[in-house]
C-alpha positions as CSV (number, residue, x, y, z in Angstrom):
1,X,64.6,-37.8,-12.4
2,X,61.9,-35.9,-10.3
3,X,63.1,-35.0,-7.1
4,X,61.5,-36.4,-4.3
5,X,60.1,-33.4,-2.5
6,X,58.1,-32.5,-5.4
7,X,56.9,-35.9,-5.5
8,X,55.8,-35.6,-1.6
9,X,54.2,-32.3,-1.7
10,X,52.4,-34.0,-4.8
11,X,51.0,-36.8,-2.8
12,X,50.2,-34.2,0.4
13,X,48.1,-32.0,-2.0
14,X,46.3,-35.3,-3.5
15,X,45.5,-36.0,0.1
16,X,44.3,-32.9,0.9
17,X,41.9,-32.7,-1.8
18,X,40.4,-36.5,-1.2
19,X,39.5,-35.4,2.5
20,X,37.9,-32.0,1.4
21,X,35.8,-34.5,-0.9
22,X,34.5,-36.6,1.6
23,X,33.1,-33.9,3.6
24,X,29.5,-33.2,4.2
25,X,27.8,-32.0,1.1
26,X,25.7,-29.1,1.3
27,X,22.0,-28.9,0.9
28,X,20.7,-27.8,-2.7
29,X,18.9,-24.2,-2.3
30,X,15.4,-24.8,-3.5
31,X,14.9,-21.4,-4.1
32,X,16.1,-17.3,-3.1
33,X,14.9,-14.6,-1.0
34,X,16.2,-10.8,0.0
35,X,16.5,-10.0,4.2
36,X,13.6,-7.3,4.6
37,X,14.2,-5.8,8.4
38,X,16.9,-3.9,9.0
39,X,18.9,-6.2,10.9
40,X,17.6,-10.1,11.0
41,X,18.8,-12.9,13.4
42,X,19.5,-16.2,11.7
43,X,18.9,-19.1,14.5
44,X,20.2,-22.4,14.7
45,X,16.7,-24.1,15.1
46,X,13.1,-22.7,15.0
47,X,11.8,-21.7,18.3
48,X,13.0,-18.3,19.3
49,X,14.4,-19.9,22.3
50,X,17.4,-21.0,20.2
51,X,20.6,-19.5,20.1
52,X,21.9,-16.8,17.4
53,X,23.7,-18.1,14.8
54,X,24.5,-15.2,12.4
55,X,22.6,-11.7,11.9
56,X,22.5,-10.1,8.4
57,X,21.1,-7.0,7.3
58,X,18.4,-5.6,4.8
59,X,18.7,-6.4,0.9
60,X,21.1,-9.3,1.7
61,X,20.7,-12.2,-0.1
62,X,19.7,-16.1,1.0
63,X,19.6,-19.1,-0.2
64,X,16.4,-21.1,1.2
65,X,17.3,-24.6,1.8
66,X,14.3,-25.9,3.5
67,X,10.8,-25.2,4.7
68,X,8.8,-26.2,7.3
69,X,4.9,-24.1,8.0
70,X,6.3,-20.4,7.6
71,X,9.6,-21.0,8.5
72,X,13.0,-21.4,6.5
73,X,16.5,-22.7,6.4
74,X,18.6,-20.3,4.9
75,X,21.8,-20.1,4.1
76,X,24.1,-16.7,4.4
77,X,26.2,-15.2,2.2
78,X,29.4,-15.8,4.8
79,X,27.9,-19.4,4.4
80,X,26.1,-20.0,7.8
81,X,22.7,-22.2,7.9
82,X,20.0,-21.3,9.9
83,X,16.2,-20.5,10.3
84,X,13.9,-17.6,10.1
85,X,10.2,-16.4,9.9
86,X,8.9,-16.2,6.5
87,X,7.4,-13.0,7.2
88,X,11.0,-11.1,7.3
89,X,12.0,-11.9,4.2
90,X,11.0,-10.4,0.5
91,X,10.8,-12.0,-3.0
92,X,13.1,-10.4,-5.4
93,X,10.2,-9.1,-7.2
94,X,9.5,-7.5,-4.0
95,X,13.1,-6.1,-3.5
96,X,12.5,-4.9,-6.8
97,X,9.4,-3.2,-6.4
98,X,11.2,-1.5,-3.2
99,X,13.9,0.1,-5.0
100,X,11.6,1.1,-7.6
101,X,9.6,2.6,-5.3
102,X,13.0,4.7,-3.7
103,X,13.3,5.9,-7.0
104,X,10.3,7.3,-8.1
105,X,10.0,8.9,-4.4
106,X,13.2,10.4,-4.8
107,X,11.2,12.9,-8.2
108,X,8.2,13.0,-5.6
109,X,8.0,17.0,-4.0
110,X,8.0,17.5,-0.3
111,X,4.9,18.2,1.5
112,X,6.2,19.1,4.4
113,X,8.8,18.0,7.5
114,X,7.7,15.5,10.1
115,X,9.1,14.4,13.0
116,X,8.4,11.6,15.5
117,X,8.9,11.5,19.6
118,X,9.8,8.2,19.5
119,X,11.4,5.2,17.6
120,X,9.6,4.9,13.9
121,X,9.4,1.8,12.0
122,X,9.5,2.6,8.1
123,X,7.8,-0.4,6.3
124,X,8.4,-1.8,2.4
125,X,4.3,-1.6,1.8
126,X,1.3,0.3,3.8
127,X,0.9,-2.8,6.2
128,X,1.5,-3.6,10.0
129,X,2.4,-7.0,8.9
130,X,5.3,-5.7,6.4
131,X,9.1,-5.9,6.9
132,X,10.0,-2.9,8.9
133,X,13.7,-1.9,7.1
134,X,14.3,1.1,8.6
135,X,13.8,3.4,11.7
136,X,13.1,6.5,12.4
137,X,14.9,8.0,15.5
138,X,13.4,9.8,18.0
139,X,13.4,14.0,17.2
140,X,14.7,13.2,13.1
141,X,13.1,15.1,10.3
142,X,11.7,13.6,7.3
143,X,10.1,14.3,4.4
144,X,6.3,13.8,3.8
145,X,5.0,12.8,0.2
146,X,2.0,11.4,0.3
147,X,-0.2,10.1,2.3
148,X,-2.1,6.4,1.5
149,X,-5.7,4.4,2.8
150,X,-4.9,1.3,3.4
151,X,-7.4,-1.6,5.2
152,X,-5.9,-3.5,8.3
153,X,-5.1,-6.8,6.8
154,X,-2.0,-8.7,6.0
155,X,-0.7,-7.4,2.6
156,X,-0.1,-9.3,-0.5
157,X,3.4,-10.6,-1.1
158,X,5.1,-12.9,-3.9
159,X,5.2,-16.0,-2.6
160,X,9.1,-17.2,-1.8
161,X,7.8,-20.3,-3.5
162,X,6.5,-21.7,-6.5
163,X,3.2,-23.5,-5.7
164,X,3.8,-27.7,-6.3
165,X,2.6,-29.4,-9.1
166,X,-0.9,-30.8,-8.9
167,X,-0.1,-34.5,-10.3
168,X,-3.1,-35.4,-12.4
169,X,-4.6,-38.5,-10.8
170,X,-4.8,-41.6,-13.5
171,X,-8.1,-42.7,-13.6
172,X,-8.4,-46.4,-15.2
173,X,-12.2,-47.1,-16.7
174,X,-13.6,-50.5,-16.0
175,X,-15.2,-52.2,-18.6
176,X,-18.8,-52.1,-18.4
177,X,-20.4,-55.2,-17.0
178,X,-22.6,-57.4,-19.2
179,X,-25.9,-58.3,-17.6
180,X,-28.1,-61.0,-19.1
181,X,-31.3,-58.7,-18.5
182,X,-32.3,-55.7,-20.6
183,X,-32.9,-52.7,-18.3
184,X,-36.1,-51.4,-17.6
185,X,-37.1,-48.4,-19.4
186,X,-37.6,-45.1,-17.1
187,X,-41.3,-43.4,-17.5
188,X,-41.3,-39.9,-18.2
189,X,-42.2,-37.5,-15.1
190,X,-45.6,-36.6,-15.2
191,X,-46.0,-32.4,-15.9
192,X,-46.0,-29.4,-14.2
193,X,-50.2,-28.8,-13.0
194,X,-52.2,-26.6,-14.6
195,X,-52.6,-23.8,-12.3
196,X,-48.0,-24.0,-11.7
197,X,-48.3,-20.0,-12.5
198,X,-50.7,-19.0,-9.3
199,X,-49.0,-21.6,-7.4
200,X,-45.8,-19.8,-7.9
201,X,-46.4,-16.3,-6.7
202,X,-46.5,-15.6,-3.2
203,X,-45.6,-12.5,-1.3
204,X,-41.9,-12.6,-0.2
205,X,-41.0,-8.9,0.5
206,X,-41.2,-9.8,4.6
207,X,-39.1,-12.7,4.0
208,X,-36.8,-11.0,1.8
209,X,-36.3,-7.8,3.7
210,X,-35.6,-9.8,6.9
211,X,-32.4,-11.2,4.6
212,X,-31.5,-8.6,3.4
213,X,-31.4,-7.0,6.6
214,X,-29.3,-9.9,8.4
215,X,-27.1,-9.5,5.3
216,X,-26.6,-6.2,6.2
217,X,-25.8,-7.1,10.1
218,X,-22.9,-9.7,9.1
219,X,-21.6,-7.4,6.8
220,X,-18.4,-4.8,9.1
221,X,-16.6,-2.0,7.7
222,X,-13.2,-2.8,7.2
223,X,-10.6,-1.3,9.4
224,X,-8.6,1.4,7.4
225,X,-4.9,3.2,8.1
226,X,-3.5,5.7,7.1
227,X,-0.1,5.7,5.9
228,X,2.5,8.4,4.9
229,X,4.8,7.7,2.5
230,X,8.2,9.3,4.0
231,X,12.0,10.0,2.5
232,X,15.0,10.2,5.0
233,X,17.9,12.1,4.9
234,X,19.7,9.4,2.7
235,X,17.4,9.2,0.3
236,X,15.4,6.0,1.6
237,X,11.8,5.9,1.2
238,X,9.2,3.6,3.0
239,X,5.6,3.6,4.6
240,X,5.1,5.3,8.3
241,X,1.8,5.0,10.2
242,X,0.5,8.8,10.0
243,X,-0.3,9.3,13.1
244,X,2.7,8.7,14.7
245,X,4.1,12.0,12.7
246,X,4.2,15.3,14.1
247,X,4.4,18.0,10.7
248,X,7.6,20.0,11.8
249,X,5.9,23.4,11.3
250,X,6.0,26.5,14.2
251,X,3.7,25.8,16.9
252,X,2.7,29.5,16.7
253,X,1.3,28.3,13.8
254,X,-0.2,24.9,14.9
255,X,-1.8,25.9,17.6
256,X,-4.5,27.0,14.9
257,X,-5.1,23.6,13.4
258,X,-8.3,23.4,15.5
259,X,-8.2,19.8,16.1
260,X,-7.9,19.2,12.5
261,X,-4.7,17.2,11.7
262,X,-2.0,19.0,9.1
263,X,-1.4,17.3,6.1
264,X,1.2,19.6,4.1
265,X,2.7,23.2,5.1
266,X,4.9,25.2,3.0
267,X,6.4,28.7,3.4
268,X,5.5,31.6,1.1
269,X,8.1,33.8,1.6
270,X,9.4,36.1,4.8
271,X,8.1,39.2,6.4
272,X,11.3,41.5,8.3
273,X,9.9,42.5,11.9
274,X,11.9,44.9,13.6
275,X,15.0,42.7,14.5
276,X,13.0,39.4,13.5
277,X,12.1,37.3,10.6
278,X,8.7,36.0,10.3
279,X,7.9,33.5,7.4
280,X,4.6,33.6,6.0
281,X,2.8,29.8,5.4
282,X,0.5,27.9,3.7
283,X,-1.2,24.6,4.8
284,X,-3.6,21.8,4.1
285,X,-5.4,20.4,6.9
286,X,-7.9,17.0,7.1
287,X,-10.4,16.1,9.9
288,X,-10.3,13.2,12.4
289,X,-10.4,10.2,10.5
290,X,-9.1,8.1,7.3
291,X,-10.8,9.7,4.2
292,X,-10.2,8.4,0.2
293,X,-8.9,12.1,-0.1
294,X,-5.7,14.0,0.6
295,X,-6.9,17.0,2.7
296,X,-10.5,19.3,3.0
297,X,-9.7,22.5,3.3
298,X,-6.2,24.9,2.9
299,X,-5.3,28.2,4.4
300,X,-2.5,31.0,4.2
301,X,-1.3,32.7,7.2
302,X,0.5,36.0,7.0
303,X,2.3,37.8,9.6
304,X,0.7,41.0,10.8
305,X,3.4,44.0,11.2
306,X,0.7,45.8,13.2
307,X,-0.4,43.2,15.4
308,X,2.7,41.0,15.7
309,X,0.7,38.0,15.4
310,X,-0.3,35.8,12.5
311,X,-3.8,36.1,10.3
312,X,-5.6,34.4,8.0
313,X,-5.3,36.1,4.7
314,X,-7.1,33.1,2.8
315,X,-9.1,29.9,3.7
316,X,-11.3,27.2,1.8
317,X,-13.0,24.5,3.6
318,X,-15.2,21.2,2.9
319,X,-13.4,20.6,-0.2
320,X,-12.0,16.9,-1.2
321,X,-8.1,17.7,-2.4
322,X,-5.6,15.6,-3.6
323,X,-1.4,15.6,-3.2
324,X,0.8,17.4,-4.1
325,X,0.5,21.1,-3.6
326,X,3.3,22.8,-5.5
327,X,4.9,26.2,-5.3
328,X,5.4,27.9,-8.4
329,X,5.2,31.4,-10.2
330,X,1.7,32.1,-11.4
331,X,0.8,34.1,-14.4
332,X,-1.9,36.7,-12.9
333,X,-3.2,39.1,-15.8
334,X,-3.4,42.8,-13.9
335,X,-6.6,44.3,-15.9
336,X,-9.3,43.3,-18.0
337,X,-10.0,43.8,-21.6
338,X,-7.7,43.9,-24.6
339,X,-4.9,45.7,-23.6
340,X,-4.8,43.7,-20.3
341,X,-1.1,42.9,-19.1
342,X,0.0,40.1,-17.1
343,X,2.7,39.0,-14.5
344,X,4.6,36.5,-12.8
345,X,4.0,36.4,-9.5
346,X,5.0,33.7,-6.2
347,X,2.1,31.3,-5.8
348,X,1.3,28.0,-5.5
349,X,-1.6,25.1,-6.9
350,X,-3.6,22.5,-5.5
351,X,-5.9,19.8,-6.9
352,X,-9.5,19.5,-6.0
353,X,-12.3,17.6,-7.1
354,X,-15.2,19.3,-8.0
355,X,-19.4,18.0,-8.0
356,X,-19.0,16.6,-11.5
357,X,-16.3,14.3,-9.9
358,X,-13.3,15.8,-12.2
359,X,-10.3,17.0,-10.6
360,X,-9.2,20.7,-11.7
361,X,-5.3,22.2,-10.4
362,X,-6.6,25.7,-9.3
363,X,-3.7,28.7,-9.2
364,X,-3.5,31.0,-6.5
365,X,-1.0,34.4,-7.2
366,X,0.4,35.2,-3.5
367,X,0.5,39.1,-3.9
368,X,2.4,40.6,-0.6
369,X,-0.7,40.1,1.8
370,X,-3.4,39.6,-1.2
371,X,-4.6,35.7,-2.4
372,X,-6.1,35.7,-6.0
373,X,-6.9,33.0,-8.1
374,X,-4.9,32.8,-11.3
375,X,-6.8,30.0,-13.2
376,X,-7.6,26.5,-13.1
377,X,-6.9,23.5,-15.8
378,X,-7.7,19.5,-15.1
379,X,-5.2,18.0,-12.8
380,X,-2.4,16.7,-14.8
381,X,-1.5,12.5,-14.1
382,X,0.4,12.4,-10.5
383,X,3.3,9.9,-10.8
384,X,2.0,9.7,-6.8
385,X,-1.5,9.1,-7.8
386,X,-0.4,5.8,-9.6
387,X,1.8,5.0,-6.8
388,X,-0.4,4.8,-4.5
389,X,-3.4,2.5,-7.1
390,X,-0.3,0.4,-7.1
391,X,0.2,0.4,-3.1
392,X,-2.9,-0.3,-2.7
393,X,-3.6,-2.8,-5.0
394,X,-0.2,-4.8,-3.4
395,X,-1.7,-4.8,0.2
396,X,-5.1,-6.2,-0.8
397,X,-7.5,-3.8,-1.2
398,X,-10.7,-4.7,-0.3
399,X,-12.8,-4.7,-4.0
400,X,-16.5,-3.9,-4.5
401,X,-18.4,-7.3,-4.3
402,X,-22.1,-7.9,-6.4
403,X,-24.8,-7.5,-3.4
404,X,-26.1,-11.1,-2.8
405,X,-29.1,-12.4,-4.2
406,X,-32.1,-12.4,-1.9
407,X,-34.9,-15.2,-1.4
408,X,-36.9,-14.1,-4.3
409,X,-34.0,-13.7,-7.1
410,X,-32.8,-17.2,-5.7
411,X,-36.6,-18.6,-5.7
412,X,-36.9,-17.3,-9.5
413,X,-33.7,-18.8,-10.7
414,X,-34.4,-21.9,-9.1
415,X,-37.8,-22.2,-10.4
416,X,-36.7,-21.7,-14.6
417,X,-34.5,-24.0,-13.7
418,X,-37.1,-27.1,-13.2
419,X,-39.1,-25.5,-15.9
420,X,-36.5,-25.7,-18.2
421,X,-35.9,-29.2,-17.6
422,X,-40.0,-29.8,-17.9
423,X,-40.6,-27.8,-21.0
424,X,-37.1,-28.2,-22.5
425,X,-37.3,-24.3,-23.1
């Protein structure tokens, strides 16, 4: 015999599972996404007006239940339904690209230390319109590793969506109608005239030039940034509007950027000054303005034991150079001719592009007070260099269009084009 409780806890559990049954099913996800800011707000409708559901953090992942313009239903991980702007969240393609890009900036050198006097938003691509993941506190150092021109448009993400289907239309052919009448035959267009050649040349260059030159009129620069790409303390890496850092370098030193903005500084070594230590430094510096280059000229300051100030002990200007600068030990040959010896000394390298438009790593041997260069050998592939094509490939880079056609290319073409159909040719 089976004892009775059993039975009844048997019939309670049967019950229980019934009325789970009949409860509301859930809606199918339609598709996935990844939470881009750093903290988003998941609201129970989608005006902004409507209350907070849930809030969940960057890299989290969603379920999209349902779309409506450039808003989603989403579903948490906890479970919670609600909605969201479009714009805040990343493709997993996206999310992948982003810790791709964390780890190839993590084998990227430093340029320098920034700092910011405010709150800093640190974006997953060079674009205003980009999910800001991180920020930036006011007075924290990061790292600076490149720097990036990007135009002022919207960048290009995956879509969270598969485009629909286009559903091929049916198209059902009538039958063709008999007629009792033959039809009439067509008569061949009469020919082109005689004189068609003098007829067709006519002086154009007023009318063309005054295309060309409204052409010209509609035609507005794009609108560039520049952007900085930036490595916190914990080893996260995202895009920073450059001027919004400060490089974190002595201002007895920056007071001699002249206007110029500094793009890298690095220190070359320290100089003992009675019961102080002063560190010698070398910086890159660019002009006012977004250029397709790094920086345009770099100098060395020293510390001066007899003047207790610092001096330039090397400077080049109007040059076009390229990230990174790196520190090393440079081999510096000490005399000339066959039984010339050579020597490692502290030093550094920098990229610059030279009139034939190749790029050459040039050495410099730091020798106490004394700059020499060391050598020079073609730039080797930057992992940064690729980096940033990518970068700015994803936010849309404006390419190089053909030049339109003017009045007279368009009159040409449009002329063969009845000839053709006279002569047959």
């Amino acid at each position: 015999m089976v004892p009775t409780g059993k039975i009844v806890s048997s019939l309670i559990l049967a019950l229980l599972l019934v009325s789970c049954d009949r409860g509301p099913k859930r809606a199918p996800a339609i598709g996935e996404a990844f939470v881009g800011p750093a903290i988003l707000k998941i609201r129970s409708d989608i005006p902004l007006q409507s209350p907070v559901v849930t809030t969940v953090k960057h890299g989290d992942h969603l379920l999209l239940l349902q779309r409506r313009r450039r808003f989603f239903r989403v579903r948490t991980p906890s479970g919670v339904e609600g909605w969201t702007d479009e714009r805040q969240l990343l493709a997993a393609e996206d999310m992948h690209k982003l810790k791709d890009l964390a780890v190839r900036a993590s084998r990227m050198p430093p340029q320098g230390q920034a700092t910011t006097f405010g709150e800093l938003n640190v974006h997953t691509q060079p674009s205003r319109q980009s999910p800001s993941f991180l920020q930036v506190k006011e007075n924290e150092k990061v790292d600076v590793l490149t720097h990036s021109a990007a135009p002022r448009t919207e960048g290009a993400r995956k879509p969270l969506l598969p485009p629909a289907a286009k559903k091929a239309k049916a198209v059902e052919k009538k039958p063709a109608k008999e007629t009792k009448y033959p039809p009439l035959s067509v008569p061949k267009p009469p020919g082109p005239p005689a004189n068609w050649l003098d007829l067709s040349k006519t002086d154009l260059s007023a009318e063309d030039s005054a295309a060309d030159d409204e052409t010209e009129k509609e035609e507005e620069p794009v609108a560039l940034d520049d952007w900085s790409l930036v490595r916190t303390k914990g080893g996260e890496s995202g895009w920073v509007l450059t001027r919004r850092l400060v490089m974190a370098i002595p201002d007895e030193v920056a007071q001699y950027a002249e206007g110029h903005r500094i793009v890298s500084y690095f220190p070359l070594g320290e100089v003992q000054d009675e019961d102080q230590k002063k560190r010698n430094w070398l910086w890159t510096t660019i002009g006012n303005g977004v250029y397709p280059y790094d920086f345009d000229s770099f100098r060395i300051f020293i510390w001066s034991l007899r003047r207790h100030r610092y001096e330039t002990a090397y400077i080049e200007r109007n040059l076009h150079g390229y990230s990174p600068v790196l520190l090393k030990e440079v081999e510096l040959s000490s005399a000339r001719g066959s039984s010339a010896s050579s020597a490692k000394y502290p030093g550094f390298s920098v990229c610059v592009e030279k009139k034939d438009g190749r790029r050459y790593r040039r050495e410099y041997a730091f020798l106490t007070n004394i700059v020499r260069l060391a050598g020079e050998q073609p730039c080797e592939t930057q992992a940064q260099e690729t980096l940033v094509a990518q970068t700015a490939l994803a936010v849309g880079t404006p390419q190089e269009q053909p030049p339109p056609e003017g009045f007279t290319q368009r009159f040409r073409k449009r002329l063969r084009a009845i000839t053709k159909g006279w002569f047959g040719g």
